[in-house]
BAFI-245556 format. One record per residue (C-alpha): x, y negated, z. Coordinates in steps of 0.1 Angstrom, whole numbers, plus 5000, padded with zeros to 4 digits. Each point is the difference from the previous one (the first is absolute). Example, Ala and Ser with C-alpha at 12.3 -4.5 7.8 and 13.67 -1.06 7.14 Angstrom:
BAFI-245556
512350455078/501449664993/
end
This chain:
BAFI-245556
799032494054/502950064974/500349934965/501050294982/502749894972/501250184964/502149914974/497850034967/502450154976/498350024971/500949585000/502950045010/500850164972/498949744978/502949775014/503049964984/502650275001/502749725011/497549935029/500150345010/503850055000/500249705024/497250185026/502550334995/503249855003/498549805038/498650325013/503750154993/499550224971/503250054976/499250114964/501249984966/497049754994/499949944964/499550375000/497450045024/496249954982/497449765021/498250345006/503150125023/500449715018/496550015011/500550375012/503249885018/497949765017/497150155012/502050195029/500749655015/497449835024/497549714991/502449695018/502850184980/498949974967/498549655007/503549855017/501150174968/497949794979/500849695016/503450054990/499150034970/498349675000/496250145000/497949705019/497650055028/496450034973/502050224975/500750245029/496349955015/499150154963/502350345007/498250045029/496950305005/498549955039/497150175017/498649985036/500850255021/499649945037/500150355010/503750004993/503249855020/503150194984/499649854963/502149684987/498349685012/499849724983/498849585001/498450004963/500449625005/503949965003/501150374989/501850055034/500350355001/500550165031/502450275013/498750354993/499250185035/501650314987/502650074972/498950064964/501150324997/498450135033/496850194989/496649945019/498650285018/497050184982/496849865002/498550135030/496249874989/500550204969/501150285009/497249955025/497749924973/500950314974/499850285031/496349885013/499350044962/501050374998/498250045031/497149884990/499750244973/498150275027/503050225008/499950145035/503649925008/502749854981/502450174970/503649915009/500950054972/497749804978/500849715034/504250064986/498749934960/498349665009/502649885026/503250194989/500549774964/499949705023/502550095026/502250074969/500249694985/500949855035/502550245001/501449924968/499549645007/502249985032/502750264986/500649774973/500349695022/501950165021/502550134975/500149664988/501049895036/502650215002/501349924963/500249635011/501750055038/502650254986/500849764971/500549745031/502450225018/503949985001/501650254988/500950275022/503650035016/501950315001/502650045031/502250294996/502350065031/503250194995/503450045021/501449764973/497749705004/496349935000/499149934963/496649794987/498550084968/497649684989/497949964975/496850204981/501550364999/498250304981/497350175017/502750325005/503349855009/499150115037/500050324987/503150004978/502249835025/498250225030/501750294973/503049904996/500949925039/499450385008/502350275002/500450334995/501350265025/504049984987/499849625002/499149864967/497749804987/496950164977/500249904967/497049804985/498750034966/497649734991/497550044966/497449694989/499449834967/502749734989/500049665024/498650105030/503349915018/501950295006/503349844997/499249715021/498550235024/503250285005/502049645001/498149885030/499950385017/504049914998/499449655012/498050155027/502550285009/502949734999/501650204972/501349924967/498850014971/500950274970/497650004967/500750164966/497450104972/499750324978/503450164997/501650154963/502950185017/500650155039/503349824999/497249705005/499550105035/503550185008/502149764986/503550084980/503849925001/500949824973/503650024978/501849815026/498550255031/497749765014/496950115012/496849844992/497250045023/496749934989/496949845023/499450385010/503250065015/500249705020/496450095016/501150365001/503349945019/499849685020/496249995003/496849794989/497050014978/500050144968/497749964973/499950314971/497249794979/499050144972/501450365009/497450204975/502149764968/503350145011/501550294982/499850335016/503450115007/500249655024/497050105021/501250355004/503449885016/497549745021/497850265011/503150245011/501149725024/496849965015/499650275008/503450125011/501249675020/503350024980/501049844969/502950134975/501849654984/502349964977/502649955032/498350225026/497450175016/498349755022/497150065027/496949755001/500549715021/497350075024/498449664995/500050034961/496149964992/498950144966/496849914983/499050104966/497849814978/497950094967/496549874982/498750385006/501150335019/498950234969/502249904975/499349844965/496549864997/498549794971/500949685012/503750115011/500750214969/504150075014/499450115032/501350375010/498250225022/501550055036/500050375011/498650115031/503950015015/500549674996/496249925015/501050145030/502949825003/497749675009/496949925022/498149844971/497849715001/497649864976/500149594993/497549904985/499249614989/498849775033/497249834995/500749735025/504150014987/498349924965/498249705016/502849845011/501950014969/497749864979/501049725020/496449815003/498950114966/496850185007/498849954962/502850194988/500450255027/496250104989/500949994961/503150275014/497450215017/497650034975/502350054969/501550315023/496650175009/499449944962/502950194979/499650275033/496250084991/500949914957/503050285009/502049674981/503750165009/501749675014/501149915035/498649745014/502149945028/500049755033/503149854979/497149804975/498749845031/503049885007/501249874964/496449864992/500249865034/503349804992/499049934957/496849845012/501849795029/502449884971/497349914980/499350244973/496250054990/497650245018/499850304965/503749904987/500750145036/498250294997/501750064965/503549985020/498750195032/497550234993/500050134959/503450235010/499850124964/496750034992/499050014963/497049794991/497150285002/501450095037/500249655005/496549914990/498650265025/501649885028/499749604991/
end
């Protein structure tokens, strides 16, 4: 015979908040705990088992009568898969299944509810009044296992290493390490093709502001053992063509040198630049020759050009100075979206779960308020660092998250 055993959580409640905190911080859990009402902390706990909760309070300092007083039992000798437990010494036994494995429906009563609806005097049975009784039962199993499940899987990812990128050339055989956006495989996939008269394709990548498109067209050159060539939005062509200057020396900008001698180049911010530049871009792209101030030169054919902007349709309301790209220039580029990466986001916020859930919810906020402010993966990251250095929980949010908000738009979201 077992003893069945429950936490009664209605008294636990009645304990002290600082009691509480110690059970939460032993079972693991990280929180912002002044923030965090008693009534949370019992939610947070109730998905933990019976011998959790009380190794939890003996941490906490609870003796062994004040725990016998938190604890509901029942006979029950019918059943062998429920926690165990000697009421005597509270030694709590290993569950014979995990928590978040759900039991299998009650075969008795489903049993039980079908001889009812036979018994009503039909001559045979109505399948589907049989799916009405059984089917919200089978549900909530469902639902049950899918969540622990996806709570599994949340956990054993978390565990995992990151994974490792080998990229094999005739140059040498190059590892990328590290937590990569969900895409790069695609991006750098992009940029090792070629087309038909031996060059690369060129790449244009669109996403909101920090989702790591620089650091990502860097590693595609780390990956391709190329170097590096980055400049932003562009005021004149002679920004990408270079000049000679007074004394006939020739200048050659990042462009050139990626153009000429090969390697990565990043165009970020292409839709800022002004119109005449990205005509004279677009003209060697698509013709495989450049005119420079000293010569016509053709394009190197491991010069690799990507194209960045925060959105492929020009100015929006959150990038006011954008300029739309024409359907030319489009089809200069293979295009691919970059969005922000959830699991990316994690790991910048750098153990910070509180404030990588204050990020999140201040971003779904001014979206459904239609608040016009960006709030980027770059606030994770400063929050991140401001609350590591010590700065309080809202004067962070002031710094990270307000981005020029007045007070009413402010109030909403806060």
């Amino acid at each position: 015979m077992s003893t069945i055993v429950r936490i009664d959580f209605d008294h636990l409640a009645k304990s002290a908040k600082e009691d509480l905190v110690e059970v939460c911080k032993h079972l693991g859990l990280r929180r912002d705990w002044a923030r965090v009402a008693k009534g949370e902390m019992i939610a947070m706990l109730k998905g933990f088992g019976p011998s959790q909760i009380i190794d939890g309070l003996k941490a906490a300092g609870y003796g062994e009568e004040d725990i016998q007083d938190l604890l509901l039992d029942g006979e029950d000798p019918e059943t062998d898969d429920d926690v165990t437990v000697t009421v005597e010494d509270a030694e709590v036994a290993k569950p014979a299944k995990p928590a978040t494995q759900a039991a299998a429906p009650d075969v008795s009563q489903v049993a039980g509810l079908l001889a009812q609806l036979l018994a009503t005097g039909k001559a045979g049975v109505d399948a589907a009044e049989v799916q009405n009784i059984v089917r919200p039962m089978i549900d909530r199993q469902i639902e049950s296992v899918w969540s622990g499940l996806t709570n599994i899987i949340e956990q054993e990812l978390k565990a995992l290493p990151a994974r490792e990128i080998v990229v094999k050339s005739d140059r040498a055989e190059v590892k990328i390490e590290g937590l990569q956006h969900h895409k790069f495989e695609r991006l750098l996939r992009a940029c090792s093709a070629r087309q038909p008269d031996g060059h690369r394709l060129n790449v244009y990548l669109y996403g909101p502001p920090g989702t790591g498109k620089t650091t990502a067209a860097r590693n595609v050159a780390k990956a391709l053992g190329l170097p590096f060539h980055c400049n932003g939005a562009v005021s004149t062509k002679y920004e990408l063509t270079g000049f000679i200057d007074a004394n006939g020396v020739c200048h050659s900008p990042e462009f050139r040198k990626a153009w000429q001698f090969g390697g990565v180049y990043l165009f970020d911010e292409i839709d800022g630049s002004v119109s005449a530049a990205v005509v004279a871009f677009n003209a060697a792209l698509a013709n495989g020759v450049m005119a420079f101030p000293d010569g016509m030169l053709e394009r190197h054919p491991d010069c690799v050009v990507i194209a960045a902007a925060n959105a492929v349709h020009g100015a929006t309301a959150e990038f006011t100075g954008r300029t739309k790209l024409d359907a030319a220039s489009l089809d200069r580029f293979v295009l691919i979206d970059w969005p922000i990466d959830d699991a990316l986001e994690e790991a910048m916020a750098a153990g910070r779960d509180d404030w990588l859930r204050e990020v999140r919810r201040v971003r779904r906020t001014v979206g459904e308020k239609g608040i016009k402010v960006m709030v980027t993966p770059r606030a994770t990251v400063y929050g991140a660092s401001l609350l590591h250095a010590g700065l309080p929980f809202d004067e962070v949010r002031e710094l990270a998250l307000r981005k020029g908000m007045n007070d009413q738009q402010w109030a909403m979201v806060a």
